[in-house]
C-alpha positions in Angstrom: -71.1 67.8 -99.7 -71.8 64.1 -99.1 -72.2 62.2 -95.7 -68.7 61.0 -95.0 -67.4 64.6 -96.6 -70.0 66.8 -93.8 -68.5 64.4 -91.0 -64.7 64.7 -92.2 -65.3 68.8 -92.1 -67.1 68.9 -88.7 -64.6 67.5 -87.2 -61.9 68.9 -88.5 -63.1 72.8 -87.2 -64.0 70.9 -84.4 -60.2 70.6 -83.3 -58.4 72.0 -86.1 -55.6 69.4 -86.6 -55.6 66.8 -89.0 -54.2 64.3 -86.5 -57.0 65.1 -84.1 -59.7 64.3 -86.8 -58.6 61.7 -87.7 -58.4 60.0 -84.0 -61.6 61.6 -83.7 -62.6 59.7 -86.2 -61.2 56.7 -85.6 -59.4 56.8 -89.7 -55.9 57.8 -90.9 -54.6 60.8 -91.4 -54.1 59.9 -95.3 -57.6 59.4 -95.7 -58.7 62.2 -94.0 -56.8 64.5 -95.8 -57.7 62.7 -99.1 -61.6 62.7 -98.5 -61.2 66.8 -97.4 -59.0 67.4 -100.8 -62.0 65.8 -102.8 -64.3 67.7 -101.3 -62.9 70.8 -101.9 -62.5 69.6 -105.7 -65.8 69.0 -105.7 -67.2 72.5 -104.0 -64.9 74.2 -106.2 -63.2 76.3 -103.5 -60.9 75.6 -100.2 -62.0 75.1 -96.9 -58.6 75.2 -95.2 -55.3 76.7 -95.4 -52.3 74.8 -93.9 -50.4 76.7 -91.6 -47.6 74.7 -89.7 -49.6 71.2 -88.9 -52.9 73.3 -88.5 -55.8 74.0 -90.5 -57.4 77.3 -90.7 -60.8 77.5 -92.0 -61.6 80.0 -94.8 -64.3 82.1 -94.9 -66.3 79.7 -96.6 -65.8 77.3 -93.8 -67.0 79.6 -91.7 -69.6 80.5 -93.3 -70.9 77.5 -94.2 -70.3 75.7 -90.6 -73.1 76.5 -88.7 -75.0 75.1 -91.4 -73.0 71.7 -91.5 -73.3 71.1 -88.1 -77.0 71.3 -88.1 -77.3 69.1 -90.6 -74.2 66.8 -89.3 -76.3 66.9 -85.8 -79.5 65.4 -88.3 -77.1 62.5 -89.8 -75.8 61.7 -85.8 -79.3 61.2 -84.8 -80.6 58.9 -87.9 -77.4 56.8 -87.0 -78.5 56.0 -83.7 -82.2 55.7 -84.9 -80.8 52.8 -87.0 -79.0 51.4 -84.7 -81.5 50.8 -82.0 -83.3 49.7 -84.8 -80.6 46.9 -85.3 -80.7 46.2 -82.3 -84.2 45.5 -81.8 -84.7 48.5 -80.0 -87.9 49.5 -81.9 -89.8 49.9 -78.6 -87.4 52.6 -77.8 -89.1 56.0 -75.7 -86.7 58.8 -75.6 -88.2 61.6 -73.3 -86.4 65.4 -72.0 -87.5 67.7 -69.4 -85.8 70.9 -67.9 -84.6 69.9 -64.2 -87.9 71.3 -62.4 -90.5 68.8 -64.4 -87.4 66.1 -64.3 -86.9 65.7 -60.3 -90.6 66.5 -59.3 -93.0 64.8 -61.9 -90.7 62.5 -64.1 -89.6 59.6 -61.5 -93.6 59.0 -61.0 -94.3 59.0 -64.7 -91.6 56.8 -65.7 -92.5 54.4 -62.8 -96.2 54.1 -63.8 -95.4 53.7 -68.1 -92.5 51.2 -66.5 -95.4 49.2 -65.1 -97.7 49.2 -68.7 -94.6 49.1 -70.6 -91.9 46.7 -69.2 -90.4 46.2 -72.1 -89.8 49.3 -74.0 -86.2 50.6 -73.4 -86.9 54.4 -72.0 -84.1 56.8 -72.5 -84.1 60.2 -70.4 -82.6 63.7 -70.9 -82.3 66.2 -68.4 -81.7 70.1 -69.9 -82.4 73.5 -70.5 -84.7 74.9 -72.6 -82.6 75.8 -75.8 -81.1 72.1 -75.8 -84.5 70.3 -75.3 -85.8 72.0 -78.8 -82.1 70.9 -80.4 -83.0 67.1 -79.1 -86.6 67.3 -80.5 -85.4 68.8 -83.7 -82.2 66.4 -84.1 -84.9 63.3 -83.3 -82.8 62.6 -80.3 -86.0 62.9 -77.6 -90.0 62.4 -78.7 -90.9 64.9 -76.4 -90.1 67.3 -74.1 -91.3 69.0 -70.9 -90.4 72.9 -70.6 -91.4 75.9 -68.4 -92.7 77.6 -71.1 -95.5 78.0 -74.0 -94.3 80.5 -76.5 -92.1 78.3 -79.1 -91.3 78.7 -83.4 -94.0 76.6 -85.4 -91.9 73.6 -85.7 -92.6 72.5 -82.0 -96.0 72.1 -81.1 -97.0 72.6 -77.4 -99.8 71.3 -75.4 -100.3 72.8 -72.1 -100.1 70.1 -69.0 -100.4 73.0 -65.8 -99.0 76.0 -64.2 -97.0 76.3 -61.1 -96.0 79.5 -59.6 -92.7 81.0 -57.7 -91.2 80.6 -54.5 -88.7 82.3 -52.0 -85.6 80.1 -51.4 -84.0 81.0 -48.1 -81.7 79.9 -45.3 -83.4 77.9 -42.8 -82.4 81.3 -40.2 -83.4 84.2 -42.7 -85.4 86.6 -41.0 -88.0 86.5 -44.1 -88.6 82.5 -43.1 -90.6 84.0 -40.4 -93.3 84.7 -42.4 -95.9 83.2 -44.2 -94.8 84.1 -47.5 -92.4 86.6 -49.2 -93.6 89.9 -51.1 -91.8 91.7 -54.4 -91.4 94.4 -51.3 -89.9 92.3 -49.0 -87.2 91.6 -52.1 -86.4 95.2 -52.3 -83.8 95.3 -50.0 -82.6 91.8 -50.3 -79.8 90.2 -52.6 -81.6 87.9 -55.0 -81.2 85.0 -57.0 -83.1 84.5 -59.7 -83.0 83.5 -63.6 -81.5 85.4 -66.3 -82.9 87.8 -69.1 -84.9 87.5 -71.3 -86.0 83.6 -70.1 -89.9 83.0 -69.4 -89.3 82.8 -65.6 -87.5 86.1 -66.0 -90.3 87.7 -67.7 -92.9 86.9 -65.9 -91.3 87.7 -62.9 -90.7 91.2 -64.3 -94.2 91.6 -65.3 -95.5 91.0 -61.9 -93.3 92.9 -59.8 -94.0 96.0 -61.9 -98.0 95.6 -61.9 -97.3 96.0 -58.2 -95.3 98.9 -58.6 -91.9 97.3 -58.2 -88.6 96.8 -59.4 -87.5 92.8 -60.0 -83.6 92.7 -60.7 -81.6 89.3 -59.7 -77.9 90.2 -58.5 -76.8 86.5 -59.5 -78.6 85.2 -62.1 -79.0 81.3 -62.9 -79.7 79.5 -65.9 -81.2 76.4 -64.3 -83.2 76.7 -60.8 -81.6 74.4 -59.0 -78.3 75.9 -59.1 -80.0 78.4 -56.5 -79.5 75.8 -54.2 -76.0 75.6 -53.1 -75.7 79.7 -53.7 -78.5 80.2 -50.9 -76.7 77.5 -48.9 -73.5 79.7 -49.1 -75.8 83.0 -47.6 -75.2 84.8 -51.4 -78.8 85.8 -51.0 -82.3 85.0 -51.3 -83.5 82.9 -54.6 -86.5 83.5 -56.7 -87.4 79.8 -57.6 -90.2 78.2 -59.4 -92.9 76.5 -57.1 -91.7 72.4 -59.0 -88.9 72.1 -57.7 -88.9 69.3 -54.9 -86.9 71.9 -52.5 -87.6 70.2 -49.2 -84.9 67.8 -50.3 -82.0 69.9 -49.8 -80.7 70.8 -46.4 -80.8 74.3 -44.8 -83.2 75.8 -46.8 -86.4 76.8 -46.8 -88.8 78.0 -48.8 -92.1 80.6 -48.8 -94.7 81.2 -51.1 -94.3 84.5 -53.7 -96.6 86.6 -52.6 -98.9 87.6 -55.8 -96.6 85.0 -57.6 -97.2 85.0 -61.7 -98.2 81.4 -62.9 -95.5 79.7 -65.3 -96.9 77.3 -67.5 -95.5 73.7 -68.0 -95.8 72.6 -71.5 -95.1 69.1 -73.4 -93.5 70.1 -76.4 -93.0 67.3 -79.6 -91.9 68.1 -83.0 -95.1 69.5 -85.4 -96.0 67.1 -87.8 -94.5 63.9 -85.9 -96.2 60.8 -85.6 -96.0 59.1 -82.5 -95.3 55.6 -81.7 -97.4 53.4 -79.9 -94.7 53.2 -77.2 -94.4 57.2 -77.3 -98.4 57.8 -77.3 -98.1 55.7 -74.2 -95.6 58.2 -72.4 -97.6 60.5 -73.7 -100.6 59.4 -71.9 -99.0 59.0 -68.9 -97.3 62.8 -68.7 -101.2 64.1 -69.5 -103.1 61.8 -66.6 -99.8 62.7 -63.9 -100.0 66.6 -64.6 -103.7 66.5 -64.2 -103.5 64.9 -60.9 -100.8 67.1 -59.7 -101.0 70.8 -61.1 -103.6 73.6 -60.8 -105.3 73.6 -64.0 -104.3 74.5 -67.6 -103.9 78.4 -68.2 
């Protein structure tokens, strides 16, 4: 399947009409259909059936999909590499971080590379774990900063620090009397917390059972900050990590986990890549913040 053939059958099970690949697209409905008709030709079997204006995929299609928009996802990101390289853009830094890292620590890095580096154009991504190690794979971020350690051996991960977890509360929760808030305290609360089987998660599990307790979230959260407006709304008490800059928000408060796990931050990059001058320099800069601001490396 060549490069203009992948992109014509992504889109098409994309939205399943010819007219809307083709808009999609930005060719005619002639050619589309004519490029799909050689490639089938060409794979020796159909990927479609016509059924009143719409196209429904075969099972080769389906089989094959998941596969084509991996590889589609690849194309899309050497694209844009060219491009900024057109452009002049060589001195281009793309960076990711999951929303704790991103609103606590990334604001200072990016100001102190900005100052070294006023002319490299720096591109930011702010996600969750599972789509940070898509940009690193499709090239569309150098690096990444997670809440985790444990990753598959195509991303390599260099520990910057631990933080640990805290109690989000209203400001006028009985629990904000008190210095900080235990896995007993939680037993008879509603909590907020992440979902299963995420590193938070686990390591929150793992320490409420070495102290002979139960840990179980009643609303679980992909993304910690989310807690926020739920706590806000009196749902219940969240189970944060420690990162997060939570004195921003209004009507909450926060307490130190009593016994809390550590969570490890981690700079992840793609094993085997060679960084830029431009990117060693964010690099640098990620290292010599983290140092100054977290305990030290597990």
């Amino acid at each position: 399947m060549r490069a203009r053939q992948l992109e014509v059958f992504t889109a098409v099970m994309r939205v399943g009409t010819v007219t809307g690949a083709a808009q999609s697209l930005n060719i005619s409905q002639p050619a589309l259909s004519q490029i799909l008709l050689h490639c089938e030709d060409e794979l020796g079997f159909k990927l479609f059936d016509r059924e009143k204006g719409r196209l429904r995929p075969t099972a080769e299609a389906l089989e094959i999909h998941a596969e084509a928009e991996r590889l589609f996802a690849g194309l899309e990101g050497l694209r844009r590499k060219t491009q900024d390289l057109r452009l002049g853009q060589a001195g281009l830094v793309r960076v990711a971080a999951s929303v704790p890292p991103a609103m606590s620590l990334l604001p200072d890095i990016l100001a102190r590379y900005r100052a070294g580096y006023p002319d490299v154009l720096l591109r930011s991504h702010v996600a969750p774990i599972a789509s940070l190690i898509a940009l690193l794979r499709a090239g569309d971020a150098a690096m990444a900063m997670a809440m985790d350690d444990q990753m598959t051996p195509d991303i390599m991960v260099e520990r910057l620090g631990v933080t640990t977890f805290c109690c989000l509360l209203p400001n006028d929760h009985p629990l904000a009397a008190q210095d900080t808030v235990s896995f007993a305290d939680l037993q008879t609360e509603t909590v907020i917390s992440y979902r299963s089987p995420t590193r938070p998660r686990v390591e929150l599990d793992k320490a409420a059972r070495a102290q002979g307790h139960d840990f179980s979230a009643q609303l679980e959260i992909e993304v910690s900050i989310s807690a926020v407006g739920f706590v806000q709304a009196g749902l219940g008490v969240a189970v944060v990590d420690a990162l997060m800059p939570w004195l921003q928000f209004q009507g909450v408060t926060t307490r130190p986990l009593q016994d809390s796990p550590k969570l490890p931050l981690s700079l992840l990059t793609l094993t085997g890549k060679t960084l830029s001058r431009a990117e060693a320099g964010m690099r640098d800069e990620i290292r010599k913040l983290c140092a100054e601001r977290l305990p030290s490396r597990p």
